[in-house]
Biopython code that builds the backbone (N, CA, C, O; Angstrom):
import numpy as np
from Bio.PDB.StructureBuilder import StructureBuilder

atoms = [
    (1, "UNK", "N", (-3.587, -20.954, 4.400)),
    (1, "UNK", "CA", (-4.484, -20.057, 3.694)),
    (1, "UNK", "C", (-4.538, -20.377, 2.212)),
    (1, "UNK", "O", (-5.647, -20.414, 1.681)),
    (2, "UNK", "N", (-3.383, -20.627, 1.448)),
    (2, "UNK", "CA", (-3.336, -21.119, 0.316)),
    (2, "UNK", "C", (-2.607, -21.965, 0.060)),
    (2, "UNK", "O", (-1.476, -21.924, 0.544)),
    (3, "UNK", "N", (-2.996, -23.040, -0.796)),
    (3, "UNK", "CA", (-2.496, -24.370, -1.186)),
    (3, "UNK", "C", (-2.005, -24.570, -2.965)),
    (3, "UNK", "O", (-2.744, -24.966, -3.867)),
    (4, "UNK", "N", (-1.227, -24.350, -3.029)),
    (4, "UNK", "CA", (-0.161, -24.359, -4.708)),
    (4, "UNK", "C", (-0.885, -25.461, -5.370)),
    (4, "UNK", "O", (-1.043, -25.299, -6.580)),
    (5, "UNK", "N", (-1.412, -26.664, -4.802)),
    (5, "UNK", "CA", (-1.777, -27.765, -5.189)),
    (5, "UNK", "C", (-3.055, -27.682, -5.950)),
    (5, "UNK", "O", (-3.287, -27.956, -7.127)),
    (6, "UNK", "N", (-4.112, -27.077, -4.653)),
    (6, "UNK", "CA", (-5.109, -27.361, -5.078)),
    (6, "UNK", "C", (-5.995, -25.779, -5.255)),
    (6, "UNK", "O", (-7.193, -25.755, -4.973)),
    (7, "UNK", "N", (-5.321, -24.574, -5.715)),
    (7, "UNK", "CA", (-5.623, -23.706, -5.736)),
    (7, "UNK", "C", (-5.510, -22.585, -6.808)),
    (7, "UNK", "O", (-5.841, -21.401, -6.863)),
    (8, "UNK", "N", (-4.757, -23.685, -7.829)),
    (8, "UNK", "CA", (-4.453, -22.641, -9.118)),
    (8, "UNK", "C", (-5.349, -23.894, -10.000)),
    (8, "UNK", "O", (-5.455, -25.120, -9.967)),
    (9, "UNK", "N", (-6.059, -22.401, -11.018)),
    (9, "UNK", "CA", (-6.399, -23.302, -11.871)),
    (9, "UNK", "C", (-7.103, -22.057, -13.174)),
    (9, "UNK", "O", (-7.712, -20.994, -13.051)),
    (10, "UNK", "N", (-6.750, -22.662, -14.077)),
    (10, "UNK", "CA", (-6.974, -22.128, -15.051)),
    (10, "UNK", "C", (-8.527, -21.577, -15.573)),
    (10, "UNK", "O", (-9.479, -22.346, -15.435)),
    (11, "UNK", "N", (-8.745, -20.175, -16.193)),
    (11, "UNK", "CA", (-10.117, -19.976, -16.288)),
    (11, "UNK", "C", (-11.046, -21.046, -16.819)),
    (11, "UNK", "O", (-12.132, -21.465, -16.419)),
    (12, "UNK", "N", (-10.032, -21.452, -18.172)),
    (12, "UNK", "CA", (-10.857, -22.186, -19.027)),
    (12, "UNK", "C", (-11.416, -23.594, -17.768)),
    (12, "UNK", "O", (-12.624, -23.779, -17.912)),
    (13, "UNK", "N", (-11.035, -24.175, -17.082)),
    (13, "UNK", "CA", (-11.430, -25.119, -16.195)),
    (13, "UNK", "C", (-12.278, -24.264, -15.115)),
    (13, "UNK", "O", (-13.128, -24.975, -14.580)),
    (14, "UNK", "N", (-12.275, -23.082, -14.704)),
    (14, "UNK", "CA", (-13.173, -22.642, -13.994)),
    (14, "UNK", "C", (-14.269, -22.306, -15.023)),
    (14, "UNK", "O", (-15.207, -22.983, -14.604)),
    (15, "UNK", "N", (-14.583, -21.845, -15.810)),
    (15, "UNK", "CA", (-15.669, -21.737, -16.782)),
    (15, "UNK", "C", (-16.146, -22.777, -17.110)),
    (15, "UNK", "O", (-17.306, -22.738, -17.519)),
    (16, "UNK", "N", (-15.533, -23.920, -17.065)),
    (16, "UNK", "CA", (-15.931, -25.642, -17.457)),
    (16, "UNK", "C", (-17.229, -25.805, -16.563)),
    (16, "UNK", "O", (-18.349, -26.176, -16.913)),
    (17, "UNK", "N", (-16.724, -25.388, -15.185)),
    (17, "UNK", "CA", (-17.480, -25.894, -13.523)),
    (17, "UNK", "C", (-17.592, -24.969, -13.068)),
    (17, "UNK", "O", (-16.676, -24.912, -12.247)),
    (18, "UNK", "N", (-18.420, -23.667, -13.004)),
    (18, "UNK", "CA", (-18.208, -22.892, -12.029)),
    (18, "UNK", "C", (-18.961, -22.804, -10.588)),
    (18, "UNK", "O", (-18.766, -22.045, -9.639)),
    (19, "UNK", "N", (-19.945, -23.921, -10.789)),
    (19, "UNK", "CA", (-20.594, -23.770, -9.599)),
    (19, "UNK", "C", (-20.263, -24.698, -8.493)),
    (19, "UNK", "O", (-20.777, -24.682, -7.375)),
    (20, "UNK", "N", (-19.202, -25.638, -8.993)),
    (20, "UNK", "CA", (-18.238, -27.076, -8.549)),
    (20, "UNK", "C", (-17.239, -25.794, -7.361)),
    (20, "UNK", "O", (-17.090, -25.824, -6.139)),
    (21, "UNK", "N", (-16.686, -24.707, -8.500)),
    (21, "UNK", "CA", (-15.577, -24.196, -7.785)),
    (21, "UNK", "C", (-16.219, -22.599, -6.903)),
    (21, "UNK", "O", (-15.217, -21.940, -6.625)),
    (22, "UNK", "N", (-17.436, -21.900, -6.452)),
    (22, "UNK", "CA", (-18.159, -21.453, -6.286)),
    (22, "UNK", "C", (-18.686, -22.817, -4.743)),
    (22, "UNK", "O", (-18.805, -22.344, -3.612)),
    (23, "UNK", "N", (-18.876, -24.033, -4.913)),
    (23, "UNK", "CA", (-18.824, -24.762, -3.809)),
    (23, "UNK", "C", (-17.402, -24.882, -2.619)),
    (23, "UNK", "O", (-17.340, -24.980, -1.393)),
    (24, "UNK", "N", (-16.407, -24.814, -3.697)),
    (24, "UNK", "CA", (-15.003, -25.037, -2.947)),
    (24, "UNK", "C", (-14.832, -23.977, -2.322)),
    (24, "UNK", "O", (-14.522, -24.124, -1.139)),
    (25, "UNK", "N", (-14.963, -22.519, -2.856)),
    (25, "UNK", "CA", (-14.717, -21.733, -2.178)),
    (25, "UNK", "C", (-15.847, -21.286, -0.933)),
    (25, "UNK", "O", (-15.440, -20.472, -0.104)),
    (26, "UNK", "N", (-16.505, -21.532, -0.872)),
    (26, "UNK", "CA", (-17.502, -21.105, -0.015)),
    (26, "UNK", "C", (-17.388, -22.468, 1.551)),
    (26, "UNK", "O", (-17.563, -22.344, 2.763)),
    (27, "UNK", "N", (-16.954, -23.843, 0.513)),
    (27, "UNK", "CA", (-16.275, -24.643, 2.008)),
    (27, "UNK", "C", (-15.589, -24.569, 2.633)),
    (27, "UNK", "O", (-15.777, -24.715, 3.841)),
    (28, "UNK", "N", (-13.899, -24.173, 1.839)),
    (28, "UNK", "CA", (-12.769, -23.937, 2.666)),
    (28, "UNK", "C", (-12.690, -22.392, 2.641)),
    (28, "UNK", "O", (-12.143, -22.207, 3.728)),
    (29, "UNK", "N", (-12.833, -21.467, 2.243)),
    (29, "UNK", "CA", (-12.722, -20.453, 2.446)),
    (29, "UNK", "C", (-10.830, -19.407, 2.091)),
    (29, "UNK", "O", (-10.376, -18.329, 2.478)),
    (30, "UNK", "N", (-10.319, -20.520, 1.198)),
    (30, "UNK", "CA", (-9.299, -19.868, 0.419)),
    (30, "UNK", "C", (-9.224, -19.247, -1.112)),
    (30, "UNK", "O", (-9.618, -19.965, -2.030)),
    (31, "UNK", "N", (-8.845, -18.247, -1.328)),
    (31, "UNK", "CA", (-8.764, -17.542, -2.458)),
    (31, "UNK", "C", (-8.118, -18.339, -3.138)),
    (31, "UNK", "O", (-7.315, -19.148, -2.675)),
    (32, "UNK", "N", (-8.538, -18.130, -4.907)),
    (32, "UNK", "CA", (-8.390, -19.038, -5.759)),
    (32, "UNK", "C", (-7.623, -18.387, -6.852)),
    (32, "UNK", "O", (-7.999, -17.250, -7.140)),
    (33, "UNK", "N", (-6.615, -18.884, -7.524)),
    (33, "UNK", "CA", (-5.648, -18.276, -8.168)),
    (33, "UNK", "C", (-6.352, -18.786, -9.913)),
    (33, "UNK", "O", (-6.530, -19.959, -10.241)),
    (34, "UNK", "N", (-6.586, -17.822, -10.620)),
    (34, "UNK", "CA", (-7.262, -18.229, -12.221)),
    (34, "UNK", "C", (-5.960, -17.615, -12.958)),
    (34, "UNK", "O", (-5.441, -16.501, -12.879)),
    (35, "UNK", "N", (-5.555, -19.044, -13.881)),
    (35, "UNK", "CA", (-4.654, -17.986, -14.935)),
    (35, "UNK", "C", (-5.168, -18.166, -16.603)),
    (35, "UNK", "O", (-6.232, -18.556, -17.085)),
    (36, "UNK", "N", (-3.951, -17.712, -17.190)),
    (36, "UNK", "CA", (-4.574, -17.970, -18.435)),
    (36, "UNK", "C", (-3.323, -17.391, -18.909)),
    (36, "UNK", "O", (-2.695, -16.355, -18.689)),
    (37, "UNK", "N", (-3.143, -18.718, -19.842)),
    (37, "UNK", "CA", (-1.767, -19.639, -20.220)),
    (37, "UNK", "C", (-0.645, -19.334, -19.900)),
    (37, "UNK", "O", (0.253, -18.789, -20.543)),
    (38, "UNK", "N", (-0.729, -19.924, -18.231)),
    (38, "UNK", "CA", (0.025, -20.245, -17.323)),
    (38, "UNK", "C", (0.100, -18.912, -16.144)),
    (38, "UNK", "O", (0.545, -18.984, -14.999)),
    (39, "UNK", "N", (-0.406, -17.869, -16.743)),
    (39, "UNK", "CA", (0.192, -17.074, -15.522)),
    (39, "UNK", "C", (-1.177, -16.123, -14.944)),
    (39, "UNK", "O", (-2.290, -15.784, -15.347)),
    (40, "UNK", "N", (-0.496, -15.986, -14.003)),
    (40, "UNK", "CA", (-1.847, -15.720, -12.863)),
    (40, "UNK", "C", (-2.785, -14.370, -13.628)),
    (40, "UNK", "O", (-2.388, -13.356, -14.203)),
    (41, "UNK", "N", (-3.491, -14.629, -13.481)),
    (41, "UNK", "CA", (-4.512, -13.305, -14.387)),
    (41, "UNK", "C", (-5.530, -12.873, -13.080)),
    (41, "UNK", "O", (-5.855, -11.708, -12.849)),
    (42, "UNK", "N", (-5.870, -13.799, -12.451)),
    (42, "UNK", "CA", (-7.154, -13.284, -11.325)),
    (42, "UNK", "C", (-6.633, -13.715, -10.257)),
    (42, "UNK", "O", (-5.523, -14.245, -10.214)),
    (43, "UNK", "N", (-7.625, -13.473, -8.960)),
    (43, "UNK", "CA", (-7.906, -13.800, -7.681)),
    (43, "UNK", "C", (-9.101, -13.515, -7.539)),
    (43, "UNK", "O", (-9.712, -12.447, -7.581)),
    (44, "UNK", "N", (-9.663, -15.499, -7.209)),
    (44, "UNK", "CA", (-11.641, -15.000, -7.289)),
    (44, "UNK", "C", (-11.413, -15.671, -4.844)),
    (44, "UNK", "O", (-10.526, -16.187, -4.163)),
    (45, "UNK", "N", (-12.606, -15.241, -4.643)),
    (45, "UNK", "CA", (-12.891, -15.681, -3.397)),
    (45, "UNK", "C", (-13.881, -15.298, -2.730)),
    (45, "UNK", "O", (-14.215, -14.117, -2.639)),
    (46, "UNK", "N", (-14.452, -16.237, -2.197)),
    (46, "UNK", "CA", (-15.860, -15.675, -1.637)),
    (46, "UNK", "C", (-16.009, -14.451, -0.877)),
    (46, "UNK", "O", (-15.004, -13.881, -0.454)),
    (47, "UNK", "N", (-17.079, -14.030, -0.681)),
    (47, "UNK", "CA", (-17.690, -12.743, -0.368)),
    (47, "UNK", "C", (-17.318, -12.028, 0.750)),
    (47, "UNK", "O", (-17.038, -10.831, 0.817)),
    (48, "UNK", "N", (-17.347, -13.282, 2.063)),
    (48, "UNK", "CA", (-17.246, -13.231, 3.211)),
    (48, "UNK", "C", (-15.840, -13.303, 3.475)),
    (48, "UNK", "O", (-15.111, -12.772, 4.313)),
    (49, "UNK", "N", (-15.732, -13.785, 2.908)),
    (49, "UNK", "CA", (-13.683, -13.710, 3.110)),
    (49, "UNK", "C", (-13.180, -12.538, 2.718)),
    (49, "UNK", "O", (-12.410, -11.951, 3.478)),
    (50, "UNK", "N", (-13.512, -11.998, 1.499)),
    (50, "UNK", "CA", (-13.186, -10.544, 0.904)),
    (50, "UNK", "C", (-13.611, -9.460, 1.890)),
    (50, "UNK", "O", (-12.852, -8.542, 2.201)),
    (51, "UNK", "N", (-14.929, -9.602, 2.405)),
    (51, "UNK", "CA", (-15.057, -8.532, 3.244)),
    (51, "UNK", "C", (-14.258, -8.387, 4.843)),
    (51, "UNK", "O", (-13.827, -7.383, 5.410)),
    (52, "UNK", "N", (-14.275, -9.976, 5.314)),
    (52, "UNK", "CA", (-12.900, -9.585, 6.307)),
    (52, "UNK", "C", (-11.690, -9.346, 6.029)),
    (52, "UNK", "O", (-10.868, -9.080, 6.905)),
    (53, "UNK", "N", (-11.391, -9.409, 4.706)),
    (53, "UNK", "CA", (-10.022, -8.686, 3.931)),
    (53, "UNK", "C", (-10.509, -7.112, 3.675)),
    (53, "UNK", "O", (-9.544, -6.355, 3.778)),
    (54, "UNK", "N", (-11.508, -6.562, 3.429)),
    (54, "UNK", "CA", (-11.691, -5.343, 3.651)),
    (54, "UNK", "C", (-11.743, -4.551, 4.885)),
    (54, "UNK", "O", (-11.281, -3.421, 5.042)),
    (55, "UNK", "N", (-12.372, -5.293, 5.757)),
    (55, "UNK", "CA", (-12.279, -4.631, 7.158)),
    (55, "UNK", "C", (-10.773, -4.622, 7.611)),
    (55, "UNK", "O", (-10.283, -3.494, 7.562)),
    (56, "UNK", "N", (-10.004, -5.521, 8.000)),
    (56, "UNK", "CA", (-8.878, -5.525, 8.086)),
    (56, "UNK", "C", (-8.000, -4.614, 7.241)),
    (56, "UNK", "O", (-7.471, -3.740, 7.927)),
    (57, "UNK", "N", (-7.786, -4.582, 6.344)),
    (57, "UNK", "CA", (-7.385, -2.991, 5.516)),
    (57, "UNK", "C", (-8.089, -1.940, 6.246)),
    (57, "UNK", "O", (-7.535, -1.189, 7.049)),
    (58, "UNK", "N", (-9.140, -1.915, 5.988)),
    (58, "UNK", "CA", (-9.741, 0.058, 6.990)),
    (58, "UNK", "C", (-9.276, -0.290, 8.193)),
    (58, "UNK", "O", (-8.761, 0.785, 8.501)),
    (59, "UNK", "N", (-9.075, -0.996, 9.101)),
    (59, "UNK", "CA", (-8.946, -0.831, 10.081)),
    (59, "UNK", "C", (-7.494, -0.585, 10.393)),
    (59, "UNK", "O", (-7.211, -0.024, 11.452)),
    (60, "UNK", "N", (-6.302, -1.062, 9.332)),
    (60, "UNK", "CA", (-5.429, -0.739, 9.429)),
    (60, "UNK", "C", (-4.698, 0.637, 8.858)),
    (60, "UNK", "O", (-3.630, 1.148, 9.193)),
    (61, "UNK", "N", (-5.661, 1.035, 7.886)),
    (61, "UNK", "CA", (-5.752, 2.419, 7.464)),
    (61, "UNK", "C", (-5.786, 3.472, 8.859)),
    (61, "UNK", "O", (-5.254, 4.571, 9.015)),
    (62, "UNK", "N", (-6.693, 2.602, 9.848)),
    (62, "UNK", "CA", (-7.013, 3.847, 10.902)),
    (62, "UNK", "C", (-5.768, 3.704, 11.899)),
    (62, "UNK", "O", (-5.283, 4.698, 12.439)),
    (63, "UNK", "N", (-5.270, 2.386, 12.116)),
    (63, "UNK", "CA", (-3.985, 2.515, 12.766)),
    (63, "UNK", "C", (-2.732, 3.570, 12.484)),
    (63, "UNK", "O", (-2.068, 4.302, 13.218)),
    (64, "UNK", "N", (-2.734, 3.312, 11.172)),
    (64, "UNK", "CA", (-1.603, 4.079, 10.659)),
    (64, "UNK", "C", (-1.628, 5.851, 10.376)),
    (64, "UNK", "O", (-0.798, 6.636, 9.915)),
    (65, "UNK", "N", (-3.193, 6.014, 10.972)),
    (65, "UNK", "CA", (-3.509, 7.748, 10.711)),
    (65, "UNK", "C", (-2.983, 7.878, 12.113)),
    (65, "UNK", "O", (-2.005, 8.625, 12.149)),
    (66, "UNK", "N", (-3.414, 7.261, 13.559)),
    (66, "UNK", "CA", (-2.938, 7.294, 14.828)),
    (66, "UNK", "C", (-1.642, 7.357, 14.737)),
    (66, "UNK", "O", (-0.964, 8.239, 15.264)),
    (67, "UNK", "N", (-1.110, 6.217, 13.912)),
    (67, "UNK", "CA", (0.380, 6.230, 14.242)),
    (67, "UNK", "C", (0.950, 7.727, 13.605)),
    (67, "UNK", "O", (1.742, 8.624, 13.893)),
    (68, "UNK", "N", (0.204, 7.435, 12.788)),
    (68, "UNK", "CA", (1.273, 9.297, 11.828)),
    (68, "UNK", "C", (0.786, 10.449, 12.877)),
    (68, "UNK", "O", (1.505, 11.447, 12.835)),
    (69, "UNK", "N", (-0.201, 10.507, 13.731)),
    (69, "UNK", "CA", (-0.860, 11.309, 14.636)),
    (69, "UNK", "C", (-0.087, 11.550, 15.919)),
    (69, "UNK", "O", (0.067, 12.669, 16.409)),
    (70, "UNK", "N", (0.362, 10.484, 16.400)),
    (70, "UNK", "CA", (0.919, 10.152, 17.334)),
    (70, "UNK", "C", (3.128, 10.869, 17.344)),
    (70, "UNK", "O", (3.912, 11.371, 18.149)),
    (71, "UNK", "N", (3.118, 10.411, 15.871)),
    (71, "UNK", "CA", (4.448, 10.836, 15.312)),
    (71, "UNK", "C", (4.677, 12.158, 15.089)),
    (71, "UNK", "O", (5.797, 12.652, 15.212)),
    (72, "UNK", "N", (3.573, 12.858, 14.726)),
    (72, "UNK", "CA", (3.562, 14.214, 14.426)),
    (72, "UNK", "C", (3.621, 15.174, 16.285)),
    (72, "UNK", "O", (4.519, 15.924, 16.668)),
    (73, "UNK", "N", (2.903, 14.943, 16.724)),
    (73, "UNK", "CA", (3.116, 15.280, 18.187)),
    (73, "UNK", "C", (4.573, 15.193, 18.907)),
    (73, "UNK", "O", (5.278, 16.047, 19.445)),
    (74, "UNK", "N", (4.706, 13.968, 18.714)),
    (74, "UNK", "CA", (6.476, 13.719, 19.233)),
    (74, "UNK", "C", (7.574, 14.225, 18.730)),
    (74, "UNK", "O", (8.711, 13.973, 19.130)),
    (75, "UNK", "N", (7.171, 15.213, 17.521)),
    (75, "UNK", "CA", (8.484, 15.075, 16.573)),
    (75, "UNK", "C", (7.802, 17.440, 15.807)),
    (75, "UNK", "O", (8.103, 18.202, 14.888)),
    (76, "UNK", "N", (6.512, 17.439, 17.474)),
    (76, "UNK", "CA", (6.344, 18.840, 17.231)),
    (76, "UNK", "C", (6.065, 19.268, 16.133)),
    (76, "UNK", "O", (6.540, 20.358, 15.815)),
    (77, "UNK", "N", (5.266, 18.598, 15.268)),
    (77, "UNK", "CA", (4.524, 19.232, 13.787)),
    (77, "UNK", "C", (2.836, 18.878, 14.216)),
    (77, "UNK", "O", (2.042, 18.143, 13.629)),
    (78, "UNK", "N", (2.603, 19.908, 15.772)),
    (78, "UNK", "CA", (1.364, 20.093, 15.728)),
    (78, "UNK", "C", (1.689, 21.577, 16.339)),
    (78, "UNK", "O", (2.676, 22.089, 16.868)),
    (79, "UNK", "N", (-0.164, 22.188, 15.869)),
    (79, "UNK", "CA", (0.191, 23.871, 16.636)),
    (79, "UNK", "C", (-1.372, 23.664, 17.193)),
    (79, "UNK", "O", (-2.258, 23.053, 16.597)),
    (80, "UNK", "N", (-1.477, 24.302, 18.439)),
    (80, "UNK", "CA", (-2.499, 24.995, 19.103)),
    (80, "UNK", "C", (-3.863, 24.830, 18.074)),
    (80, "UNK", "O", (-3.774, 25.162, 16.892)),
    (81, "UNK", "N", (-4.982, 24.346, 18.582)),
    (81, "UNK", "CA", (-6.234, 24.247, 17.724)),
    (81, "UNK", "C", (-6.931, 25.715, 17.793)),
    (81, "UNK", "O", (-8.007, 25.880, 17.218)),
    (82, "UNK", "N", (-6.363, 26.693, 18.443)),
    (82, "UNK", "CA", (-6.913, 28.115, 18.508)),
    (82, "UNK", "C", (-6.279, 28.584, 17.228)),
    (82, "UNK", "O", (-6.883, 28.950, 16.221)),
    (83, "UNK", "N", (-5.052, 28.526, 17.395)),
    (83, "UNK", "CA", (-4.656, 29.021, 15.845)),
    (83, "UNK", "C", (-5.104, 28.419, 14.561)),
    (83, "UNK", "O", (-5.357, 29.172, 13.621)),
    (84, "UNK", "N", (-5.210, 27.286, 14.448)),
    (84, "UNK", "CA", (-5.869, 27.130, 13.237)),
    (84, "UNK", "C", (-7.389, 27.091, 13.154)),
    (84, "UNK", "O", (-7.784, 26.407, 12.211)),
    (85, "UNK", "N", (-8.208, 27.568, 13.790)),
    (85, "UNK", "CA", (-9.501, 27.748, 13.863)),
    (85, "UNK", "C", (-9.318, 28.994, 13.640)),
    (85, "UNK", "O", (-9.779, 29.334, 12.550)),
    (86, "UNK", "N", (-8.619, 30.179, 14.487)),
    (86, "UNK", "CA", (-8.316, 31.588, 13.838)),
    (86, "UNK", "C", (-8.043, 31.317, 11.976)),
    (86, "UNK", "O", (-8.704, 31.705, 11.014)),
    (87, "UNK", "N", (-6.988, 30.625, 12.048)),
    (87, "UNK", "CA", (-6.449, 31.057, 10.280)),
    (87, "UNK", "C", (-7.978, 30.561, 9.559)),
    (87, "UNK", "O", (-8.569, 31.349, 8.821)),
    (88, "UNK", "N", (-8.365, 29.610, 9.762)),
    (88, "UNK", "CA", (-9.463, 29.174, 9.294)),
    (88, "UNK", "C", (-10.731, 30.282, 8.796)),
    (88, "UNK", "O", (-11.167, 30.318, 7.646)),
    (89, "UNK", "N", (-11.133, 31.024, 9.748)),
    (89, "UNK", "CA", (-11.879, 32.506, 9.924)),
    (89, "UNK", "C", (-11.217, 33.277, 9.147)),
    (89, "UNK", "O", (-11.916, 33.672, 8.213)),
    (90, "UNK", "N", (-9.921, 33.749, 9.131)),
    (90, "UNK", "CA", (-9.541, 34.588, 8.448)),
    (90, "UNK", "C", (-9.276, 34.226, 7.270)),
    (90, "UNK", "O", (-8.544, 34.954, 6.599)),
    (91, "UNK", "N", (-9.642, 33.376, 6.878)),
    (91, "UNK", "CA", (-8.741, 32.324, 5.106)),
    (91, "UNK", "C", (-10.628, 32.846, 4.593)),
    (91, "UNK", "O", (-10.784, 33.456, 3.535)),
    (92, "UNK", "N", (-11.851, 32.501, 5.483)),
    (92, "UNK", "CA", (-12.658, 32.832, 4.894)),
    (92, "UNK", "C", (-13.596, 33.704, 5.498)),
    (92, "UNK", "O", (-14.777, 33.401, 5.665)),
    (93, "UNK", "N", (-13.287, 34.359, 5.698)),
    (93, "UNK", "CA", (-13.920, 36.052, 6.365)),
    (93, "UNK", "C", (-14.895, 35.557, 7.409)),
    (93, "UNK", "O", (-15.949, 36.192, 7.428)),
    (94, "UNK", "N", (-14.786, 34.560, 8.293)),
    (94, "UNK", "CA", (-15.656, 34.189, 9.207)),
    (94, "UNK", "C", (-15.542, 34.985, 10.409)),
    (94, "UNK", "O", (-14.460, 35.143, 10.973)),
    (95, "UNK", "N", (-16.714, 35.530, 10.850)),
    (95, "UNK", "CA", (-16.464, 36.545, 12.407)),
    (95, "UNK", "C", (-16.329, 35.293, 13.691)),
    (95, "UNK", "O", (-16.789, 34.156, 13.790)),
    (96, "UNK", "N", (-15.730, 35.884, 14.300)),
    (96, "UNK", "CA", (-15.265, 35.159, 15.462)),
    (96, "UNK", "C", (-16.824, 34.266, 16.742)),
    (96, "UNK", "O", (-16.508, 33.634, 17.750)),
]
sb = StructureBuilder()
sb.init_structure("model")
sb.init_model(0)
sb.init_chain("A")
sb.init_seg("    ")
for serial, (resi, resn, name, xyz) in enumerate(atoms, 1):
    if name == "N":
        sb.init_residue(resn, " ", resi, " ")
    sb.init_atom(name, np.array(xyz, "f"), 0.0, 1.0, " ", f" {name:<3s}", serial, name[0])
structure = sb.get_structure()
């Protein structure tokens, strides 16, 4: 996924070429490390790669609501959906 070699590189050399390195990324499809003097300042990477790095996050967001969902049941920190639809009504004067 990433290469130390050919994957760090300084802004001032990405501002030199940007449409050279705007080609690289869009061929191989690895995120590109920009620093500035010497230490990492960015992470640039194409579009399409970022957005399957976004999906993959939400989707693991939704795993981990199941899992806490799943944990809460086993471990009896759930109550009856009648009762909290009652407290609900009564928190705001709703008739039944």
């Amino acid at each position: 996924m990433f290469d130390i070699t050919k994957d760090i590189h300084s802004v001032t050399t990405f501002r030199r070429n940007p449409g050279e390195f705007m080609k690289q990324l869009r061929k191989n499809k690895r995120p590109m490390i920009l620093t500035v003097k010497g230490k990492a300042a960015a992470v640039v990477q194409d579009a399409e790669s970022y957005q399957k790095l976004l999906d993959i996050a939400a989707r693991a967001d939704v795993y981990e609501a199941i899992r806490q969902g799943l944990d809460d049941v086993a471990n009896g920190r759930t109550r009856p959906a009648h009762e909290v639809f009652n407290e609900i009504r009564e928190q705001h004067g709703m008739p039944r």
